[in-house]
N, CA, C and O atoms as a GROMACS GRO file, in nm:
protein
  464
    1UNK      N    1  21.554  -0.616   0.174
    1UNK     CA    2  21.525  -0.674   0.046
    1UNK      C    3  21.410  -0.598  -0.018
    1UNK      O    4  21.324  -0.565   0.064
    2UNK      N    5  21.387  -0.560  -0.154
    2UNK     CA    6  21.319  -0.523  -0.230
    2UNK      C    7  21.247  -0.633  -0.323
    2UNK      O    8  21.287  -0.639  -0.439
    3UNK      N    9  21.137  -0.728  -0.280
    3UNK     CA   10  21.143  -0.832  -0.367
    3UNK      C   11  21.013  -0.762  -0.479
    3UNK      O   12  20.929  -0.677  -0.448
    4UNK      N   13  21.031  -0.834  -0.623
    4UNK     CA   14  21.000  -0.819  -0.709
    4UNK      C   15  21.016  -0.736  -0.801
    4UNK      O   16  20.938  -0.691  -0.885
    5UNK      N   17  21.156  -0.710  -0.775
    5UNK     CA   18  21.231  -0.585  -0.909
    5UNK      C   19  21.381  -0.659  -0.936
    5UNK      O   20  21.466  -0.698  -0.855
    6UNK      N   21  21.380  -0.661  -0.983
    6UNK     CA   22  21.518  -0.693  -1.074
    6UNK      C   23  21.638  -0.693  -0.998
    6UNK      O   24  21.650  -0.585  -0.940
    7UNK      N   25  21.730  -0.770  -0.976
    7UNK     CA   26  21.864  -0.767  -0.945
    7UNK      C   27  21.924  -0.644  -0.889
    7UNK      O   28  21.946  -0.609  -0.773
    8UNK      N   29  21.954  -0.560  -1.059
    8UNK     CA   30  22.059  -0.432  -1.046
    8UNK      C   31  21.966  -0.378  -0.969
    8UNK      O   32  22.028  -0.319  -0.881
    9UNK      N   33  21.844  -0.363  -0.951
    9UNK     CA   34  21.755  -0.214  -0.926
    9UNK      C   35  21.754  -0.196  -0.816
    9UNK      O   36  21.762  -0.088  -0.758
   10UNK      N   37  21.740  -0.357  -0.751
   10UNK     CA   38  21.777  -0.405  -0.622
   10UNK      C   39  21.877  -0.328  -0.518
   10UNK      O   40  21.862  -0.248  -0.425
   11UNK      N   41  21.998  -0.397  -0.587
   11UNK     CA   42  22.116  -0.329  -0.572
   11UNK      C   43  22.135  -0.201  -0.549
   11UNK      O   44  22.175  -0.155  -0.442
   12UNK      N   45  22.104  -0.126  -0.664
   12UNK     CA   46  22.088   0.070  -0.663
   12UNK      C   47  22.013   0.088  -0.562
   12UNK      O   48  22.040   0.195  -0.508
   13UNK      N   49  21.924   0.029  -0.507
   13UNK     CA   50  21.807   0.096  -0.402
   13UNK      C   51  21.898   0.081  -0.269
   13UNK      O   52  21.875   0.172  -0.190
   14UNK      N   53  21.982   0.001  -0.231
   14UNK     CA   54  22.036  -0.048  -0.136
   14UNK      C   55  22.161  -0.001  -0.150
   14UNK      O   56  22.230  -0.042  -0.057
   15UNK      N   57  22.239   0.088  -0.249
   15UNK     CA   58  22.320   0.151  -0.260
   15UNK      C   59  22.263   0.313  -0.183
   15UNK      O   60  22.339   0.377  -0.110
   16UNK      N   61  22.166   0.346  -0.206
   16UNK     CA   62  22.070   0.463  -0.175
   16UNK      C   63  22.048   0.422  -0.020
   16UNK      O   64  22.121   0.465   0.069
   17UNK      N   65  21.998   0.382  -0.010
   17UNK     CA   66  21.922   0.315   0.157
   17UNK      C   67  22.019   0.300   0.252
   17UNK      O   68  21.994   0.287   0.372
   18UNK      N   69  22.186   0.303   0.180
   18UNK     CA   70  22.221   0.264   0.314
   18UNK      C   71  22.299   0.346   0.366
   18UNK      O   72  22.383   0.312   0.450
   19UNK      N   73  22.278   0.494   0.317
   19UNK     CA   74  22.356   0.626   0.412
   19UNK      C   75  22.203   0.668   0.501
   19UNK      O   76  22.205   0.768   0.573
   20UNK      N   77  22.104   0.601   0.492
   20UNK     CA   78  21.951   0.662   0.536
   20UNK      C   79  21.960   0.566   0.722
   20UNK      O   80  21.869   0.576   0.804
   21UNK      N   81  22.040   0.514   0.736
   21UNK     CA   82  22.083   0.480   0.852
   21UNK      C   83  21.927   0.352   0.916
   21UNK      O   84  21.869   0.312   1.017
   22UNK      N   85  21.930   0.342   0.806
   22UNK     CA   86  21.771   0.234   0.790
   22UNK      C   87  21.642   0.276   0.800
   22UNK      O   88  21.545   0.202   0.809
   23UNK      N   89  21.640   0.450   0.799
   23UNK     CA   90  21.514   0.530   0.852
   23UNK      C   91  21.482   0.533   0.732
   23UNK      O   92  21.550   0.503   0.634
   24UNK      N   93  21.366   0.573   0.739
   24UNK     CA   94  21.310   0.615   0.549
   24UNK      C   95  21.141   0.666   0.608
   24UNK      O   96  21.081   0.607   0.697
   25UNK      N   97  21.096   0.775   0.542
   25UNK     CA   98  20.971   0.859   0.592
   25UNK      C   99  20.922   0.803   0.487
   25UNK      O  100  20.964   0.811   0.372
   26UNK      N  101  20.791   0.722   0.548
   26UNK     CA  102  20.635   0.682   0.480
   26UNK      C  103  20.509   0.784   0.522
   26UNK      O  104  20.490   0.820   0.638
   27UNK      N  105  20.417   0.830   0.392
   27UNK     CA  106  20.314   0.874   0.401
   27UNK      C  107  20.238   0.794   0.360
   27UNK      O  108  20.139   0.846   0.308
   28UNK      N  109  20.240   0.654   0.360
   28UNK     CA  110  20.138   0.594   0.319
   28UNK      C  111  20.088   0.474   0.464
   28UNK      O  112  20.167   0.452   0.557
   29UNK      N  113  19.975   0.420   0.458
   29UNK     CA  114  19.998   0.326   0.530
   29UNK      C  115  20.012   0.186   0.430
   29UNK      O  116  19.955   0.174   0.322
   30UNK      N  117  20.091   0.096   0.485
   30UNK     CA  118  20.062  -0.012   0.389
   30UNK      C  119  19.961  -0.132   0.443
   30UNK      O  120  19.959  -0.226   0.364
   31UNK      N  121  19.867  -0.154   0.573
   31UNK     CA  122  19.745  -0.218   0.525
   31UNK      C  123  19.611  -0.135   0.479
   31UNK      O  124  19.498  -0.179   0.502
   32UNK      N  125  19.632  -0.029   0.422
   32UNK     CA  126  19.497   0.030   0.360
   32UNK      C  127  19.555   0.024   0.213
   32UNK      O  128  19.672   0.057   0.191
   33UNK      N  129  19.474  -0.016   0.118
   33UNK     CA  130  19.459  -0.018   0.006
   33UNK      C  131  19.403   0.141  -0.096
   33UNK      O  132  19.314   0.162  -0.178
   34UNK      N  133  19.523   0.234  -0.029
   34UNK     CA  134  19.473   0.390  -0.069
   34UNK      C  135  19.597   0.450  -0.265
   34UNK      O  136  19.710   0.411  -0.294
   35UNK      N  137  19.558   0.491  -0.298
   35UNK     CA  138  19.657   0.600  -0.389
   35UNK      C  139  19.753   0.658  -0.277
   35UNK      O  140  19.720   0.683  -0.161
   36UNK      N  141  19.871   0.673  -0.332
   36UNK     CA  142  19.947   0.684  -0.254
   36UNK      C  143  20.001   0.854  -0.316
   36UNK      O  144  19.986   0.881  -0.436
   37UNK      N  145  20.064   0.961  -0.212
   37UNK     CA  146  20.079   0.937  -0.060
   37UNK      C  147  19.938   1.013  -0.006
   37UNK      O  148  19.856   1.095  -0.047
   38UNK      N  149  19.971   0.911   0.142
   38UNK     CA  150  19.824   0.917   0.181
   38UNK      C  151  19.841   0.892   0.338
   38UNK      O  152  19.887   0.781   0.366
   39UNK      N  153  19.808   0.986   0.459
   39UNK     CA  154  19.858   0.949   0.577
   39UNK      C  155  19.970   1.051   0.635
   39UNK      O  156  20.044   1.129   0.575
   40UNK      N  157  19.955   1.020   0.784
   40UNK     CA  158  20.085   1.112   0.837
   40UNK      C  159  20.182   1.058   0.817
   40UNK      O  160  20.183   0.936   0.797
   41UNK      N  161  20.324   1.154   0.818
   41UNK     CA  162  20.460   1.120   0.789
   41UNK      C  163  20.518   1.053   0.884
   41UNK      O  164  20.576   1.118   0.971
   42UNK      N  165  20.517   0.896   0.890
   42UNK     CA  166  20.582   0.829   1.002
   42UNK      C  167  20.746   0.758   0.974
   42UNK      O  168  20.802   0.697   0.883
   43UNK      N  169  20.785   0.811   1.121
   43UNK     CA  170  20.903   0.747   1.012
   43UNK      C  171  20.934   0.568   1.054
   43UNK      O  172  20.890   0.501   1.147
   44UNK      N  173  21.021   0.533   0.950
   44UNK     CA  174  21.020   0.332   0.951
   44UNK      C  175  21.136   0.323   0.952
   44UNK      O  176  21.208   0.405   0.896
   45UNK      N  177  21.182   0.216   1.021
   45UNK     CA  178  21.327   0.199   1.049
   45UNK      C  179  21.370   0.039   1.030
   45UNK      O  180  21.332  -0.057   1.096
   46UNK      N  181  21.463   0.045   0.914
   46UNK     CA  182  21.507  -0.106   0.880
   46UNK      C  183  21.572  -0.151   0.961
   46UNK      O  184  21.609  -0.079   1.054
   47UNK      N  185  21.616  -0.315   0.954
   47UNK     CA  186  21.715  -0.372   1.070
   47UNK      C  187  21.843  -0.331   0.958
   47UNK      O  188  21.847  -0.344   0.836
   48UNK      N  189  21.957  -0.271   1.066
   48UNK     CA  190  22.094  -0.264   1.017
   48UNK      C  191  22.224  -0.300   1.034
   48UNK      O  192  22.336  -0.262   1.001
   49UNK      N  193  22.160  -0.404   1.109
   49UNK     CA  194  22.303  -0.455   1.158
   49UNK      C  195  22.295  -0.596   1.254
   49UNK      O  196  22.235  -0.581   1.360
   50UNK      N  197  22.344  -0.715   1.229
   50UNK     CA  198  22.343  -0.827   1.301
   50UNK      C  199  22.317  -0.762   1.471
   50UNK      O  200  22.361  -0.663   1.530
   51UNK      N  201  22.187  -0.916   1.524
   51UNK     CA  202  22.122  -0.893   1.658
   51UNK      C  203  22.034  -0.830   1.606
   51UNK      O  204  21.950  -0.918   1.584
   52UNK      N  205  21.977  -0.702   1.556
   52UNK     CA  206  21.898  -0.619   1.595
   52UNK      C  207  21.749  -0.731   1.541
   52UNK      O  208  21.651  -0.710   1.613
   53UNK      N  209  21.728  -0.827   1.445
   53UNK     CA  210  21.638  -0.872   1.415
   53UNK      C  211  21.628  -1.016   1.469
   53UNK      O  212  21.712  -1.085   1.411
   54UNK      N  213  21.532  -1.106   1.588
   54UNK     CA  214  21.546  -1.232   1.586
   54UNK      C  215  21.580  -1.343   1.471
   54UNK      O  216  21.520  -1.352   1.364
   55UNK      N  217  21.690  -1.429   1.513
   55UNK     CA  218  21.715  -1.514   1.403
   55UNK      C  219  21.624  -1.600   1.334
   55UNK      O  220  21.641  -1.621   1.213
   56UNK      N  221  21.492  -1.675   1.424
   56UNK     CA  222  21.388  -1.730   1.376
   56UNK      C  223  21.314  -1.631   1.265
   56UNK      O  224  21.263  -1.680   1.164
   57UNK      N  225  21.312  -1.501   1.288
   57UNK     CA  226  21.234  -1.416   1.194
   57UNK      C  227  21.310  -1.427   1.062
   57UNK      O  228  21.253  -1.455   0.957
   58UNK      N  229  21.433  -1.404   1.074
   58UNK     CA  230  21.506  -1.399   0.945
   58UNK      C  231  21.531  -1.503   0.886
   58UNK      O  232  21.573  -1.487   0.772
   59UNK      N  233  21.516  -1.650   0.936
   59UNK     CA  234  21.501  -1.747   0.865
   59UNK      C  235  21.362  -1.765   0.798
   59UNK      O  236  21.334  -1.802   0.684
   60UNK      N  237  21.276  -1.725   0.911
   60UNK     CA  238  21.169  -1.735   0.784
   60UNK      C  239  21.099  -1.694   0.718
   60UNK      O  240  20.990  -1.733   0.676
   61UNK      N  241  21.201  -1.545   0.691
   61UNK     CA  242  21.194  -1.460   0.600
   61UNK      C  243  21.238  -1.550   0.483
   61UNK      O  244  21.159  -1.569   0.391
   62UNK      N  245  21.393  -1.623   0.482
   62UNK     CA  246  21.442  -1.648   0.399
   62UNK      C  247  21.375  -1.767   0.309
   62UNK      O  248  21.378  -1.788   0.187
   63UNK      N  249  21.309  -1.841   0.426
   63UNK     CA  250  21.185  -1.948   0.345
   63UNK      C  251  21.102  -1.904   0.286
   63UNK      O  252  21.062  -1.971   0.191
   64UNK      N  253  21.042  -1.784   0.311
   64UNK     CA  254  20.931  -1.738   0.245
   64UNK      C  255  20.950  -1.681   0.128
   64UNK      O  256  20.854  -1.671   0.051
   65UNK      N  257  21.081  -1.632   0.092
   65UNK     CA  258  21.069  -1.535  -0.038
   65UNK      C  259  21.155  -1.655  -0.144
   65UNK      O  260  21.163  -1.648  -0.266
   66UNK      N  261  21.223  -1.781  -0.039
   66UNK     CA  262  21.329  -1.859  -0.102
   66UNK      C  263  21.462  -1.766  -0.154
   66UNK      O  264  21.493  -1.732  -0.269
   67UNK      N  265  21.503  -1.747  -0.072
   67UNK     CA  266  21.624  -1.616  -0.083
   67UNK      C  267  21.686  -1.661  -0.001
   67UNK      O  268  21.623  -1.751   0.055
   68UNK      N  269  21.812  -1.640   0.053
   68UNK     CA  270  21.982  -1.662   0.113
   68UNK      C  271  22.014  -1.523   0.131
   68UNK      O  272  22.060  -1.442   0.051
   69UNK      N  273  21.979  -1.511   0.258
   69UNK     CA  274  22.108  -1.390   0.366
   69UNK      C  275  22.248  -1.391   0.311
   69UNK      O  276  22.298  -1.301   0.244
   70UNK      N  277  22.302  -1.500   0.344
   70UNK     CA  278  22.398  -1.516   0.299
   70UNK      C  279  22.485  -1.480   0.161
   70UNK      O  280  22.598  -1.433   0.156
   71UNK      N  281  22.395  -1.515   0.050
   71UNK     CA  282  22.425  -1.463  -0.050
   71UNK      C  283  22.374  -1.323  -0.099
   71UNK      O  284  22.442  -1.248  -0.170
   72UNK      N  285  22.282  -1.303  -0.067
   72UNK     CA  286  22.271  -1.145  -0.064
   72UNK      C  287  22.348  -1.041   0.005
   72UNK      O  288  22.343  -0.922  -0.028
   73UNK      N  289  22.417  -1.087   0.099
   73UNK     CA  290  22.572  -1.020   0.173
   73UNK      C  291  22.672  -1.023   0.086
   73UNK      O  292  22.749  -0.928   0.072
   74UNK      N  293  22.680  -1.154   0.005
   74UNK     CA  294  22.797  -1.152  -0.087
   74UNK      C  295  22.776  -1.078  -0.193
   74UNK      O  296  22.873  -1.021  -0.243
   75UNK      N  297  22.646  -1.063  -0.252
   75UNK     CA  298  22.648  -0.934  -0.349
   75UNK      C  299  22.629  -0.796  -0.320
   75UNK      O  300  22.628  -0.714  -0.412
   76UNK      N  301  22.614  -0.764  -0.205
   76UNK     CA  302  22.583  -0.646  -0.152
   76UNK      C  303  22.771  -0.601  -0.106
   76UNK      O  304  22.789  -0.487  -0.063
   77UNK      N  305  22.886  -0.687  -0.117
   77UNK     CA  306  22.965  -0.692  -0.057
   77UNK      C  307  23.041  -0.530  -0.085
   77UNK      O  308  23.106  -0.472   0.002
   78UNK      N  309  23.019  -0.478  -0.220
   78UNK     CA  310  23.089  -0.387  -0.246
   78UNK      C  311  23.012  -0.247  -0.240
   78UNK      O  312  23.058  -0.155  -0.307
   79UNK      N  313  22.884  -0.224  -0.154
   79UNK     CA  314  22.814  -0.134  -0.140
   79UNK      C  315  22.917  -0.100   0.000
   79UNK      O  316  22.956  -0.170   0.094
   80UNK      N  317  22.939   0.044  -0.038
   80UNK     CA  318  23.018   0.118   0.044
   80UNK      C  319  22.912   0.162   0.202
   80UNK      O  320  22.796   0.151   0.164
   81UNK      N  321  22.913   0.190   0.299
   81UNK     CA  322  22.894   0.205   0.456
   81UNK      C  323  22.938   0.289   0.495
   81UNK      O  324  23.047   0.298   0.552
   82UNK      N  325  22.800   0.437   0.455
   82UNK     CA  326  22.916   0.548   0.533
   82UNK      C  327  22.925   0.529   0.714
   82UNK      O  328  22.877   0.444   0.790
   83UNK      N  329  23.011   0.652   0.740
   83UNK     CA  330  23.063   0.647   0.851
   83UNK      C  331  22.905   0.687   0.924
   83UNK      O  332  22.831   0.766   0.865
   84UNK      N  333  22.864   0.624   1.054
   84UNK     CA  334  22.769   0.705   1.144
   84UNK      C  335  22.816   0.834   1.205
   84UNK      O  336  22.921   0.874   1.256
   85UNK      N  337  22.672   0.895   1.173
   85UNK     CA  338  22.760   1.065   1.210
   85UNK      C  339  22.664   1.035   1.356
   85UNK      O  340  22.561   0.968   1.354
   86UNK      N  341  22.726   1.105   1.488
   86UNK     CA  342  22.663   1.133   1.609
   86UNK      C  343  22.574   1.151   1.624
   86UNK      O  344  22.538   1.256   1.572
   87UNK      N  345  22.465   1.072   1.703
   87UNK     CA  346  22.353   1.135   1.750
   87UNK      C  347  22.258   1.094   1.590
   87UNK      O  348  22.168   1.167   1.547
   88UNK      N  349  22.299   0.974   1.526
   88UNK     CA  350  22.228   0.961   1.406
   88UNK      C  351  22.081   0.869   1.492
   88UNK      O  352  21.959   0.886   1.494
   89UNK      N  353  22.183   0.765   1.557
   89UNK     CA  354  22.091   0.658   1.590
   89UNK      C  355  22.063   0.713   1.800
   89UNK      O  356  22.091   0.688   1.917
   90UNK      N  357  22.000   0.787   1.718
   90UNK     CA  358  21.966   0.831   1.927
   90UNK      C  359  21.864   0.721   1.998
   90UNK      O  360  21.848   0.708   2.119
   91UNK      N  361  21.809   0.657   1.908
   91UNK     CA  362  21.725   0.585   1.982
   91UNK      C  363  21.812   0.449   2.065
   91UNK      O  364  21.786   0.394   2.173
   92UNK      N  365  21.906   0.427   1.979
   92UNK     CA  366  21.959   0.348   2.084
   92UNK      C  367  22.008   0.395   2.198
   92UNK      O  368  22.036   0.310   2.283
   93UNK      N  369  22.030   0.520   2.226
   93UNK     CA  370  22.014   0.554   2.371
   93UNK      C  371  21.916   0.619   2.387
   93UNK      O  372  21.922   0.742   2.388
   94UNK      N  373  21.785   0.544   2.406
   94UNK     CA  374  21.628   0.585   2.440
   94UNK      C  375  21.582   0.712   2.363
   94UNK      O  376  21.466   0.749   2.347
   95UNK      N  377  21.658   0.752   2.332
   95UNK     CA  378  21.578   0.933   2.280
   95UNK      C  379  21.498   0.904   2.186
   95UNK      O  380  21.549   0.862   2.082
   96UNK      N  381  21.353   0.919   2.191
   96UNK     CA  382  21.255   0.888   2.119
   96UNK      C  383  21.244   1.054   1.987
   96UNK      O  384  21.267   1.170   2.019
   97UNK      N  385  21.211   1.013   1.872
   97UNK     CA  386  21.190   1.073   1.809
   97UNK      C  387  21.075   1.117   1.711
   97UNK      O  388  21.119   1.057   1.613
   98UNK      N  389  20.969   1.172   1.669
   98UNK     CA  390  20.864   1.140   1.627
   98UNK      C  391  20.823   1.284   1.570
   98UNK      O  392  20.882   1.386   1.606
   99UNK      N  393  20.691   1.283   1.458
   99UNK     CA  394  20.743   1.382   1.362
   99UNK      C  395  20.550   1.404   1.448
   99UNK      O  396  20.471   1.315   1.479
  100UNK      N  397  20.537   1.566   1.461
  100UNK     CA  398  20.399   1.624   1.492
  100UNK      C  399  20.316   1.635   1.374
  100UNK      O  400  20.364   1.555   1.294
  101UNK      N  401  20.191   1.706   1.308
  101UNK     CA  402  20.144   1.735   1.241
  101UNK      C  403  20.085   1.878   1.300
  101UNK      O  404  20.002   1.867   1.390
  102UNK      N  405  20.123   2.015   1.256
  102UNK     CA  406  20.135   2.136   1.306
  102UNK      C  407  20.115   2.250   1.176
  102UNK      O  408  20.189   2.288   1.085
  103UNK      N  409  19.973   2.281   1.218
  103UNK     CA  410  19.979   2.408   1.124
  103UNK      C  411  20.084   2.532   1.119
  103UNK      O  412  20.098   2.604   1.020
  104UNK      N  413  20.144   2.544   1.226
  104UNK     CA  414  20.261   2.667   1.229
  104UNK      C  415  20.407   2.603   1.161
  104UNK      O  416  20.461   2.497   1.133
  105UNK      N  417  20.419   2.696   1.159
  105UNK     CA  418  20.615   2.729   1.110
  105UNK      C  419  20.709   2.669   1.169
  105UNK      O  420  20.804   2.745   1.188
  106UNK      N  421  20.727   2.543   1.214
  106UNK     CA  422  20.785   2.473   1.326
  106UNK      C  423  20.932   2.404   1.286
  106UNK      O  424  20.985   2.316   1.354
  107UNK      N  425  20.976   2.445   1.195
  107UNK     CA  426  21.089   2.410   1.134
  107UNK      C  427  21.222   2.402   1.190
  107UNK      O  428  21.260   2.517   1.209
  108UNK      N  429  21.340   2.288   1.237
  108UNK     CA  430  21.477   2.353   1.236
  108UNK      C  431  21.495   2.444   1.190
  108UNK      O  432  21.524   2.542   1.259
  109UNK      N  433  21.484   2.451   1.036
  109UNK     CA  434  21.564   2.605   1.020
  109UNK      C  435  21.485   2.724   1.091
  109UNK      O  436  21.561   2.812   1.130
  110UNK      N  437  21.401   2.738   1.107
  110UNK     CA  438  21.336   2.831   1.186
  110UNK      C  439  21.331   2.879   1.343
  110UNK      O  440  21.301   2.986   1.397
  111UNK      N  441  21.370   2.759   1.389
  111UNK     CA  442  21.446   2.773   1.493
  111UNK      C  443  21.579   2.791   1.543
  111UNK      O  444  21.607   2.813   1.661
  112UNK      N  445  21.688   2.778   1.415
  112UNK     CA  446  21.792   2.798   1.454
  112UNK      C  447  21.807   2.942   1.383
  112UNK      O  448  21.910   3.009   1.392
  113UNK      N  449  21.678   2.988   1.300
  113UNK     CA  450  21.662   3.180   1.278
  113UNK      C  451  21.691   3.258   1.411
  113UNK      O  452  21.769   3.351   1.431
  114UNK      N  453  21.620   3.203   1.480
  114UNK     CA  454  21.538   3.289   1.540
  114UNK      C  455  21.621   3.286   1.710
  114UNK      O  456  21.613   3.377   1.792
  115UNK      N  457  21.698   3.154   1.725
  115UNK     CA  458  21.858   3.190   1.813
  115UNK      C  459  21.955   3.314   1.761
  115UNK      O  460  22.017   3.344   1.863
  116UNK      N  461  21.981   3.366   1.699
  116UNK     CA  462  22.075   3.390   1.599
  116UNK      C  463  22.023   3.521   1.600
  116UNK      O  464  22.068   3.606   1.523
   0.00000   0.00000   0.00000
């Protein structure tokens, strides 16, 4: 949920968000009160799929903002779900993933130069 923007905008963001496999890279932190971006690149990972979030949490999520799961499924109904490509969600089989902060050239593409 995106609360405090409008319906459609809603919608469009969650049309966007949901080939991102629930990951999305923050440079900010959000309990410091800074100009943003500000901070190392961590990455955040939404819940995407029934189970992954306790049900007590999500109810009182739903008390708190006064919002319906339920009906926000029914308008979300026609946002398309791409296919998972392999090895998207590695962490569910433990493979931890995490981004360094590195003055050198440390790039995929630079590494798959330099096989080649």
């Amino acid at each position: 949920m995106a609360p405090g923007i409008p319906a459609v905008a809603e919608h469009e963001l969650m049309e966007k968000l949901v080939g991102t496999y629930g990951k999305t890279i923050h440079t900010w932190h959000t309990d410091q009160d800074r100009t943003l971006p500000v901070g190392a690149p961590m990455i955040m990972m939404g819940f995407t799929k029934d189970g992954q979030l306790h049900p007590g949490l999500l109810s009182e999520r739903d008390k708190r903002f006064n919002i319906s799961t339920a009906d926000i499924r029914k308008r979300r109904a026609d946002i398309r779900v791409p296919a998972i490509v392999p090895g998207a969600n590695a962490w569910e089989q433990g493979i931890i993933r995490q981004f360094t902060i590195s003055s050198s050239p440390d790039s995929v593409l630079l590494k798959h130069e330099m096989k080649h």
